[in-house]
Backbone as XML, in Angstrom:
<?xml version="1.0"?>
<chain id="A" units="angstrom">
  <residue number="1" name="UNK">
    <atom name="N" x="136.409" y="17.208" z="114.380"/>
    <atom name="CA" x="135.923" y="16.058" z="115.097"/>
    <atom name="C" x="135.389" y="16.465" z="116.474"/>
  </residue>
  <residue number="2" name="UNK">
    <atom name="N" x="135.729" y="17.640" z="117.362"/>
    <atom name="CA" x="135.401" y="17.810" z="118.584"/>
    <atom name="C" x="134.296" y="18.630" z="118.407"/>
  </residue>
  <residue number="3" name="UNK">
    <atom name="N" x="133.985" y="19.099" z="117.356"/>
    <atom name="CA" x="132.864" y="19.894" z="117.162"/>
    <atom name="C" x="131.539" y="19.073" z="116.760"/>
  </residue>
  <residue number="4" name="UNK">
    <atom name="N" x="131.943" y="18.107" z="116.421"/>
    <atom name="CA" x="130.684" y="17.082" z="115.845"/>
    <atom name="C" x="130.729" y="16.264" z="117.126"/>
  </residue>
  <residue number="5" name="UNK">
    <atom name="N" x="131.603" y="15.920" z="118.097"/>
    <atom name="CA" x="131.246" y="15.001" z="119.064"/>
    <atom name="C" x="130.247" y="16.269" z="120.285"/>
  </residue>
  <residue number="6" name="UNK">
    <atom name="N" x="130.881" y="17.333" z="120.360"/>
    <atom name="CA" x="130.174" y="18.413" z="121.343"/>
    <atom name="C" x="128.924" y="18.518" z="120.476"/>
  </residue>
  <residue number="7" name="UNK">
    <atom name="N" x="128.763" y="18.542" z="119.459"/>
    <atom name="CA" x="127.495" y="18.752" z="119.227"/>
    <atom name="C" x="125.935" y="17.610" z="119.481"/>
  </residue>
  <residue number="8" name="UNK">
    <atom name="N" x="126.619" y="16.225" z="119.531"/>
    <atom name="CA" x="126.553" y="14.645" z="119.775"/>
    <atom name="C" x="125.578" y="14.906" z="121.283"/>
  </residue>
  <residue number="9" name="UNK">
    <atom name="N" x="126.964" y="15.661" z="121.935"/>
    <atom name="CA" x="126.246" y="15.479" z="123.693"/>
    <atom name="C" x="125.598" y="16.299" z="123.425"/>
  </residue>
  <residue number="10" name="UNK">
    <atom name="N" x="125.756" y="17.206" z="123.070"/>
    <atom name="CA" x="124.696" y="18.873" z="123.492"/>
    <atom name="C" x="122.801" y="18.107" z="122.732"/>
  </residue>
  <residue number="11" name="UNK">
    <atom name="N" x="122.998" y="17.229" z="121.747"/>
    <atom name="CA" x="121.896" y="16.569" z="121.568"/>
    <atom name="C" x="121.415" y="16.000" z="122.557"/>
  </residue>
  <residue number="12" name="UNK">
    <atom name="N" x="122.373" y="14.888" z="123.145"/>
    <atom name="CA" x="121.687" y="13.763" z="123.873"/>
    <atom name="C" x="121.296" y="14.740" z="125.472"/>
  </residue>
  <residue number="13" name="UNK">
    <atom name="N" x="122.008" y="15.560" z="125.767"/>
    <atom name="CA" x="121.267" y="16.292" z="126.754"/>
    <atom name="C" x="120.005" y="16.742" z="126.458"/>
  </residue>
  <residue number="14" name="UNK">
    <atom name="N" x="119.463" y="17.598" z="125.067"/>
    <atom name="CA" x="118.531" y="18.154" z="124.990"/>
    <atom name="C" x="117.435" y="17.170" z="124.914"/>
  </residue>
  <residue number="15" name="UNK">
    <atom name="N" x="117.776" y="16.058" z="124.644"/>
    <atom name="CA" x="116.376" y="14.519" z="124.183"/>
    <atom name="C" x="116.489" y="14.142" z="125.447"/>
  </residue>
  <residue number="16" name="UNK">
    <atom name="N" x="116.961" y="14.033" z="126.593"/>
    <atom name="CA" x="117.096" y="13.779" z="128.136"/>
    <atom name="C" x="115.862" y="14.356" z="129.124"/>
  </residue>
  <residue number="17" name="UNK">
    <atom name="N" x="116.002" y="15.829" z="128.458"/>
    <atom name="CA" x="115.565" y="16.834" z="129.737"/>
    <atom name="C" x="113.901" y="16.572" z="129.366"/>
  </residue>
  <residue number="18" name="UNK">
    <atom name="N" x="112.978" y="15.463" z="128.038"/>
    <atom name="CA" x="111.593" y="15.588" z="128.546"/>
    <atom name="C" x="111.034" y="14.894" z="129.435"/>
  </residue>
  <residue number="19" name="UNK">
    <atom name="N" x="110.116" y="15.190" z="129.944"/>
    <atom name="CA" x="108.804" y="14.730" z="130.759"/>
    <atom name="C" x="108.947" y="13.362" z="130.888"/>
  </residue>
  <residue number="20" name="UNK">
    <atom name="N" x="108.947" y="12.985" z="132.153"/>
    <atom name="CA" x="108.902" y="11.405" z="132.480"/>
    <atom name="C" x="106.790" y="10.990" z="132.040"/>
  </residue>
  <residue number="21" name="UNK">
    <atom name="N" x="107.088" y="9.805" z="131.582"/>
    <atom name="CA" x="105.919" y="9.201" z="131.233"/>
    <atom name="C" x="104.942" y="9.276" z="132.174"/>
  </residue>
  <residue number="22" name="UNK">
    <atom name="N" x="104.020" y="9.555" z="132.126"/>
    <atom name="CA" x="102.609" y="9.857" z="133.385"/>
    <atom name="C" x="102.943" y="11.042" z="134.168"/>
  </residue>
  <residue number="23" name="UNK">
    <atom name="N" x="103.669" y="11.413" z="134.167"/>
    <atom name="CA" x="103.487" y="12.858" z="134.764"/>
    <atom name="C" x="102.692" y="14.003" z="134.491"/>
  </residue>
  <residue number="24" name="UNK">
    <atom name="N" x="102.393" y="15.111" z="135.282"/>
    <atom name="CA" x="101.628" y="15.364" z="135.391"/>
    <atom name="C" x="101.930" y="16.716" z="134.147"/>
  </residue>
  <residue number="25" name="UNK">
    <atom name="N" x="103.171" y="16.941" z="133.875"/>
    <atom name="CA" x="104.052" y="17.756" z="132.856"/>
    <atom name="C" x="103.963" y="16.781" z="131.694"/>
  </residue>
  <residue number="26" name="UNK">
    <atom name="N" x="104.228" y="15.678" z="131.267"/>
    <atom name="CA" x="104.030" y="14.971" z="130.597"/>
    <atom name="C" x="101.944" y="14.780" z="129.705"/>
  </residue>
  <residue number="27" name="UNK">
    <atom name="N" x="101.379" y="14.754" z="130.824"/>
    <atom name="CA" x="99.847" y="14.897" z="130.256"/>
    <atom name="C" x="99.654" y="16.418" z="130.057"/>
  </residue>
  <residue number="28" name="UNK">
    <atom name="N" x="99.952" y="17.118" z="130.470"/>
    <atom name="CA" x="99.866" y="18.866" z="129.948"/>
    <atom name="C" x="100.363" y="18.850" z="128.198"/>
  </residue>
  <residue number="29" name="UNK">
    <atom name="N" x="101.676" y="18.632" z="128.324"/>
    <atom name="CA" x="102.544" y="18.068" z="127.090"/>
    <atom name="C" x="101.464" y="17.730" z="125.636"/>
  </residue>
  <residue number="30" name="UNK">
    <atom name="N" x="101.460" y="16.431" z="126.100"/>
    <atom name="CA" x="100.511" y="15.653" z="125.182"/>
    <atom name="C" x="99.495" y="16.210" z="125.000"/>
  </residue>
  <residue number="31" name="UNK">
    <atom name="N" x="98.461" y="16.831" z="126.067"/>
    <atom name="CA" x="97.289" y="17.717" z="125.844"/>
    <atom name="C" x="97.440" y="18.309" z="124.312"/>
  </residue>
  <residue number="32" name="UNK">
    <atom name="N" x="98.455" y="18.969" z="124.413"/>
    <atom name="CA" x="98.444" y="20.498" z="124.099"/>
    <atom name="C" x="99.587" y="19.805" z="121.995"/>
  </residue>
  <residue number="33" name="UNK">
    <atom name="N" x="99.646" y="18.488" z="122.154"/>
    <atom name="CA" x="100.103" y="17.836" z="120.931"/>
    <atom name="C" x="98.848" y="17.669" z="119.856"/>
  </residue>
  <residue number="34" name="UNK">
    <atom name="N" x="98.906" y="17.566" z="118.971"/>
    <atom name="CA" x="97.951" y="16.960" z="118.025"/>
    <atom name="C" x="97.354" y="15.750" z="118.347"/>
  </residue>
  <residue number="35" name="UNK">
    <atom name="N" x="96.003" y="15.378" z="118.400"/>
    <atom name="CA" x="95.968" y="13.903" z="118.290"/>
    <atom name="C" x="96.640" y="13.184" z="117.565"/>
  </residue>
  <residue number="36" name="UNK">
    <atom name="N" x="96.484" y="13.770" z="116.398"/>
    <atom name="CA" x="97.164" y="12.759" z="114.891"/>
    <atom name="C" x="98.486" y="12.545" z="115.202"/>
  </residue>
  <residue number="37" name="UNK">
    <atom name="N" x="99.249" y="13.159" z="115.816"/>
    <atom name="CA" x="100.749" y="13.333" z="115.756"/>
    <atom name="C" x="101.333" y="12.297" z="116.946"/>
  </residue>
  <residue number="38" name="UNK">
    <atom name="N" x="99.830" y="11.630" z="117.850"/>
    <atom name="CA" x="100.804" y="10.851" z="118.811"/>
    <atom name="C" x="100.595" y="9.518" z="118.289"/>
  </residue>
  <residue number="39" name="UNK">
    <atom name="N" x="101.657" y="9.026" z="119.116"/>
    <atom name="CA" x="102.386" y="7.517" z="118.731"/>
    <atom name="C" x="100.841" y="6.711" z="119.032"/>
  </residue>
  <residue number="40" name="UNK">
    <atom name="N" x="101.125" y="5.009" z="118.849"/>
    <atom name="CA" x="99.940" y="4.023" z="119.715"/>
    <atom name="C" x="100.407" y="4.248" z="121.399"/>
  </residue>
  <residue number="41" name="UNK">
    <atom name="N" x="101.631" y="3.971" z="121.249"/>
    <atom name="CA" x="102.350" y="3.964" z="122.730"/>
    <atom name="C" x="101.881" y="4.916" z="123.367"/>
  </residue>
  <residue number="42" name="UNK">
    <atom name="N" x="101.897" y="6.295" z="122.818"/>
    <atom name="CA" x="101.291" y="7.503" z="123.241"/>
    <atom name="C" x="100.074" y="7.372" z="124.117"/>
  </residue>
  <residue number="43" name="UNK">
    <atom name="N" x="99.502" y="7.543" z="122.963"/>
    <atom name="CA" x="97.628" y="7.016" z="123.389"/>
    <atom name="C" x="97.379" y="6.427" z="124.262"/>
  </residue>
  <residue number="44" name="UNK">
    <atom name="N" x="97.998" y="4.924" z="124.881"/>
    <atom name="CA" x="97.973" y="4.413" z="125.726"/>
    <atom name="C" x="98.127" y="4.698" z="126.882"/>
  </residue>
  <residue number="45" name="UNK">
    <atom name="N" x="99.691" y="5.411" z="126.910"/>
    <atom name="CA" x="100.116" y="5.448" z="128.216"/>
    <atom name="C" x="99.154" y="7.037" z="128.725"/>
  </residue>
  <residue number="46" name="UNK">
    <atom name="N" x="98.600" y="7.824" z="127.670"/>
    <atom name="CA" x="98.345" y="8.629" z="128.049"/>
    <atom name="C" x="96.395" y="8.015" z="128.499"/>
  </residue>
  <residue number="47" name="UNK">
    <atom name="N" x="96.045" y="7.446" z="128.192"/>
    <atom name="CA" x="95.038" y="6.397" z="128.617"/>
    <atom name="C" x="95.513" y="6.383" z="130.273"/>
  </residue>
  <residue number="48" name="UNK">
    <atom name="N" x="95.864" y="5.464" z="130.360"/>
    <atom name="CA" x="96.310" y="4.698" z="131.052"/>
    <atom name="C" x="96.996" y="5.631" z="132.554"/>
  </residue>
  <residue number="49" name="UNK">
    <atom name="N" x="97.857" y="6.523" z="132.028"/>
    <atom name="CA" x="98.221" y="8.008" z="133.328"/>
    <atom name="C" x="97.190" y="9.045" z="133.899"/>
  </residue>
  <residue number="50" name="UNK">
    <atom name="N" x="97.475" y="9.160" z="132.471"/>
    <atom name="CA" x="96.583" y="10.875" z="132.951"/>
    <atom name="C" x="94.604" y="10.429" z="132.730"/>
  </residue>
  <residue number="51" name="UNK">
    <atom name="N" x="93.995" y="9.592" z="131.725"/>
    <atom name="CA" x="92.633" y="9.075" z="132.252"/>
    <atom name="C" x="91.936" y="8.294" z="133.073"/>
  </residue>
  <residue number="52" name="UNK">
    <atom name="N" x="92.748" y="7.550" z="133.381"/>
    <atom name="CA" x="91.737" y="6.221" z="134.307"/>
    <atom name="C" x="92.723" y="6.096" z="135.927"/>
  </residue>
  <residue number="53" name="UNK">
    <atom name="N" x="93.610" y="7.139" z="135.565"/>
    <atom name="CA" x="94.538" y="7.659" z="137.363"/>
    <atom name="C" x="93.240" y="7.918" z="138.235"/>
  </residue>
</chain>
């Protein structure tokens, strides 16, 4: 049981540490993603940050 809960956090740390939305690490990020592979949300915010900033 302590091995499946340590493994629990050691997740939720690693899904923590990406790129805040519009940043400037965040549009590098996405750059360098597939088109096909991003979300609508994606597209947008990446619209919306990193093109018309």
């Amino acid at each position: 049981m302590k091995k499946i809960l340590l493994l629990c956090l050691l997740l939720i740390q690693l899904v923590a540490c990406s790129a805040e939305v519009g940043s400037t690490e965040w549009c590098e990020d996405l750059k360098q993603k597939p088109k096909g592979e991003w979300t609508a949300n994606e597209a947008g915010d990446f619209a919306k940050h990193c093109l018309f900033n």
